[in-house]
C-alpha positions in Angstrom: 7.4 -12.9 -17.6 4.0 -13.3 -17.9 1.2 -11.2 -18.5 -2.2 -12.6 -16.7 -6.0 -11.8 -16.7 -6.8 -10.1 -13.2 -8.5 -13.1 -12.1 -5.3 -15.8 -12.4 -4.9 -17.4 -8.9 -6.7 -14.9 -6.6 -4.1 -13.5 -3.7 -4.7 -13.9 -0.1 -1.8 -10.4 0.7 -1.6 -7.4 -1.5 -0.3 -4.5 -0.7 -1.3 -1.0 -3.0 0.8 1.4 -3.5 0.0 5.1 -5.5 2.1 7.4 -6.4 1.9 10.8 -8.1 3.7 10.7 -11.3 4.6 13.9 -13.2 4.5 13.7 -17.1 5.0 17.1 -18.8 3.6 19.4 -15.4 0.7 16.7 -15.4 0.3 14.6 -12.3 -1.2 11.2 -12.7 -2.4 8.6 -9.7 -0.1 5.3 -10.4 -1.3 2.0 -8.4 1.7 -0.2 -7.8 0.6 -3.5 -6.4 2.5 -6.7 -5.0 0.1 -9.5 -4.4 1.0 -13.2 -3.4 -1.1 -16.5 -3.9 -0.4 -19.4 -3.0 1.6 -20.7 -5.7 2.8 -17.2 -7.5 4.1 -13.3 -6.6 2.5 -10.8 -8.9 3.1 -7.4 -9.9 0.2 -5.5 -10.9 0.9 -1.9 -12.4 -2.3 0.9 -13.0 -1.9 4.2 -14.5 -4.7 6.8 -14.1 -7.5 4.6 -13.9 -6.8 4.0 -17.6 -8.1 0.4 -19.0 -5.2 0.3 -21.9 -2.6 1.3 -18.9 -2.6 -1.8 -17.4 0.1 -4.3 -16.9 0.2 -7.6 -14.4 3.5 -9.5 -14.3 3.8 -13.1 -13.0 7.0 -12.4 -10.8 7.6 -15.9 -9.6 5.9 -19.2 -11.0 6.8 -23.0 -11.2 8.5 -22.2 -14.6 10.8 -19.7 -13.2 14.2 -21.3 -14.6 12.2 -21.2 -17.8 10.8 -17.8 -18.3 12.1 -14.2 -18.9 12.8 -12.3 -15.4 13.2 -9.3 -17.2 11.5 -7.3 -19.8 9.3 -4.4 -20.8 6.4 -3.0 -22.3 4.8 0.4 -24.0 1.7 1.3 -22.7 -0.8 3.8 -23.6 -2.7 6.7 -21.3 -7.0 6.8 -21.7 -7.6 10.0 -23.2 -3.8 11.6 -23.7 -1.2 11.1 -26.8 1.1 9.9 -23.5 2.9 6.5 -23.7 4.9 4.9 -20.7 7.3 2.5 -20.9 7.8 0.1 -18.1 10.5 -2.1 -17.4 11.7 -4.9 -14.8 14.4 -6.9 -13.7 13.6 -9.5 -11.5 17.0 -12.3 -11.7 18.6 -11.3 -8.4 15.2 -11.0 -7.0 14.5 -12.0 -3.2 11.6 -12.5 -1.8 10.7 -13.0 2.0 6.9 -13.6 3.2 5.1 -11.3 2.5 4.1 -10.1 -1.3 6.2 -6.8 -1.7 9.7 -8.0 -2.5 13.0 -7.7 -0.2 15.3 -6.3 -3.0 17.8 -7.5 -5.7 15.3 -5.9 -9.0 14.1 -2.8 -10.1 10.9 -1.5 -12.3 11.1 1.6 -13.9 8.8 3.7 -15.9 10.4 6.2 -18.0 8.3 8.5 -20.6 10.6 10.1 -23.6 13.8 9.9 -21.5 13.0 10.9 -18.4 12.5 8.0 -15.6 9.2 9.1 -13.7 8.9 6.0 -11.5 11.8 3.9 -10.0 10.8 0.8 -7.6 13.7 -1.3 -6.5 16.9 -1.3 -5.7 19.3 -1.8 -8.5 19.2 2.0 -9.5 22.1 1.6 -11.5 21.0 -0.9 -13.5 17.9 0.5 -14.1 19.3 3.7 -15.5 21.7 1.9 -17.5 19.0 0.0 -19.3 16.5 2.6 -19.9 19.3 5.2 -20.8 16.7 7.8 -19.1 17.3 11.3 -17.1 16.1 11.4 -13.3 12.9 13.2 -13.1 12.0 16.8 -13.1 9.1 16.7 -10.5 9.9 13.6 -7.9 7.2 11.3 -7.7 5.2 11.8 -4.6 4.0 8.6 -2.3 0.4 9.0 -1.5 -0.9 6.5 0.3 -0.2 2.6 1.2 -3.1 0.1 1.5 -1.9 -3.9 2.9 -4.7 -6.6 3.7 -3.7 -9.0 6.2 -5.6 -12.1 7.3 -5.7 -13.8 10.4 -8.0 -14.6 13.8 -6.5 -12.6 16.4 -3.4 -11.4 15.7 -2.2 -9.4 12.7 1.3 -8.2 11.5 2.6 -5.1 9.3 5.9 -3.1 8.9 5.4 0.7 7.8 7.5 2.9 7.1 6.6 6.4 8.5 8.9 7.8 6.8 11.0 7.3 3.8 14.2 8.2 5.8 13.6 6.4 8.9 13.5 2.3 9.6 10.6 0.3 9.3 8.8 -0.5 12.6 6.8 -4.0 13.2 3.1 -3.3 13.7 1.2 -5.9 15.7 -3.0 -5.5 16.2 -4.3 -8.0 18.7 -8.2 -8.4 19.0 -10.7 -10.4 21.8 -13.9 -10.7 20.4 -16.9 -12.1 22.4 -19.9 -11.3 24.1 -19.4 -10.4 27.3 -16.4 -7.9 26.3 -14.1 -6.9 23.2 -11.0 -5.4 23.0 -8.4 -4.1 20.4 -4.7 -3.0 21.2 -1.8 -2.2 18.5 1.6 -1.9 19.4 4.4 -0.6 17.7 8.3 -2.5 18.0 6.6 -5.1 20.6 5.3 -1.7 22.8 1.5 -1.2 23.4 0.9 1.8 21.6 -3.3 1.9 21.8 -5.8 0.0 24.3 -9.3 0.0 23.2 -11.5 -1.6 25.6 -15.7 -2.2 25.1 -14.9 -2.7 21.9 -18.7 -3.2 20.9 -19.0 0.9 21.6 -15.9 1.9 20.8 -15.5 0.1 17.2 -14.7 3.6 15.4 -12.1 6.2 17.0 -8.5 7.7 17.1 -5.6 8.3 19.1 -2.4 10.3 18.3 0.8 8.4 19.3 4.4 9.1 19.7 6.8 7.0 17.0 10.9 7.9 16.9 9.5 11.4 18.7 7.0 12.0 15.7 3.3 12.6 16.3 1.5 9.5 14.5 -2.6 10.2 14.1 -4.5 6.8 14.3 -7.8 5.7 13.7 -9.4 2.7 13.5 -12.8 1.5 11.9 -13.5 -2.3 12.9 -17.2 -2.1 13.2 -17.9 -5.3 10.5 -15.7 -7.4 12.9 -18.6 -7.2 15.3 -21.5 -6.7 13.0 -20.8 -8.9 10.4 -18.4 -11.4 11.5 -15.9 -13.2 8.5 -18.1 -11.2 6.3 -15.8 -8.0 6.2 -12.7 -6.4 7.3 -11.4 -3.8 9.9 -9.2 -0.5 8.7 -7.1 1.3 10.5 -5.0 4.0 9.2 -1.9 5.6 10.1 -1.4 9.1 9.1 2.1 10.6 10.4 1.6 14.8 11.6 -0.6 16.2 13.8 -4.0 16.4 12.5 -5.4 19.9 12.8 -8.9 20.4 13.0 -9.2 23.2 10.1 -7.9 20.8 7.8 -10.8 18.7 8.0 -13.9 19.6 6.3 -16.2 20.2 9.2 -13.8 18.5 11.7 -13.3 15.1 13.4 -15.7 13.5 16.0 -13.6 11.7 18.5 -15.9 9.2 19.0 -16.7 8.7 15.9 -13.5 9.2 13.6 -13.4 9.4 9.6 -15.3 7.7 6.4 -12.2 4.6 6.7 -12.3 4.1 2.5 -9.2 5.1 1.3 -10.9 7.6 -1.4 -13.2 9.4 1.1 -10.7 10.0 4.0 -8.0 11.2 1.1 -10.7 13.6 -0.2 -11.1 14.9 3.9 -7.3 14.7 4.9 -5.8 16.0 1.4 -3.0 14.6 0.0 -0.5 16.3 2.1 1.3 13.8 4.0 1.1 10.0 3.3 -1.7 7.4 4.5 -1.2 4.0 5.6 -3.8 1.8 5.5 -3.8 -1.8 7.1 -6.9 -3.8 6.1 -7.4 -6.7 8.1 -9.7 -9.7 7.6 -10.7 -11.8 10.7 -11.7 -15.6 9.6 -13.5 -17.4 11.9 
């Protein structure tokens, strides 16, 4: 594989994973990311917000009968006597269209012999290779960030929970003067109608998914004030969403602070966040 500077073929889809890894009682945020260009897949791993704890992997290039599909590397925490190794195994990898890959690999991080993080999967290979112990604290799945690009129609699976399937998300926008409206449906169902968009650009709905209460809210104000020039969020939050947990509460009509960071710091990190980013070009 290759290691690449971050700005090597810029993507056009990413989607962010982070995780709460547990090393020795100490949790630390991990940013997993899968990002596709036009030409190449990349893996891009982040520990801690810690410059030396960086790794980017070119997961699929022109030279890929040429290059090492598997590997590993030390890395080293900011500020700790912590070192991680990370490893991969990408031949039996498949990808489909989008950057986060299908199956047939795994990546594992293991510190001393324990196996913190394990993406993928080939679990039996992975152990077999790292010669590592399962965990002692499981690694927690914090939030989920994918940007998607399109006009007016823009497609996602999530996963609301680990244990149940993957349903298709499809957000469908009308943009224009006269009138605007938004509607996101879930498994080819309308889910939310949002009409007078240009007044209703922030909000949230609760919504039923496999008999689970799904919290959604939306932000697409720069869709209408700044056309091409930024994106819409919306973010899926499974549970109810009970007013006390919210510092100060939740205006209906006005909803949350949409960056990932701020509406973590007002939500918590109880229950997992979905966030779907999506760029309208014109």
């Amino acid at each position: 594989m290759k290691f690449l500077p971050e700005d090597s073929n810029s993507c056009y889809h990413s989607i962010v994973s982070t995780y709460e890894v547990y090393i020795e009682n100490t949790s630390y945020n991990t940013m997993i990311k899968w990002s596709k260009s036009r030409l190449n897949n990349f893996l891009t791993i982040s520990i801690h917000d810690s410059t030396s704890c960086n790794l980017k992997i070119d997961m699929k290039s022109w030279a890929w009968p040429f290059v090492t599909n598997k590997g590993s590397k030390r890395l080293n925490i900011d500020g700790s006597n912590s070192q991680i190794d990370v490893y991969w195994d990408f031949k039996s990898l498949r990808l489909g269209h989008g950057p986060e890959p299908l199956g047939g690999y795994y990546v594992a991080m293991v510190y001393g012999n324990e196996l913190v993080l394990l993406l993928g999967d080939c679990d039996k290979m992975a152990y077999k290779k790292t010669k590592a112990i399962p965990p002692f604290m499981e690694p927690t799945l914090v939030s989920k960030r994918e940007s998607v690009f399109g006009k007016k129609t823009f497609s996602s699976r999530i996963r609301f929970d680990k244990k149940k399937k993957e349903h298709d998300v499809v957000i469908e926008n009308t943009i224009s003067e006269m009138d605007s409206e938004m509607s996101i449906n879930i498994d080819g169902v309308e889910a939310i109608h949002v009409s007078n968009l240009q007044w209703k650009f922030r909000g949230n709905e609760t919504i039923m998914v496999d008999n689970e209460p799904i919290q959604v809210f939306w932000d697409v104000h720069s869709w209408l004030a700044t056309p091409g020039a930024g994106h819409g969020t919306i973010l899926f939050k499974p549970g109810t969403l009970q007013e006390d947990e919210l510092n100060g509460g939740v205006d209906r009509e006005v909803g949350l602070d949409m960056s990932s960071n701020s509406i973590l710091r007002e939500i918590g990190l109880s229950s997992f966040c979905f966030f779907l980013y999506i760029w309208k070009l014109e």
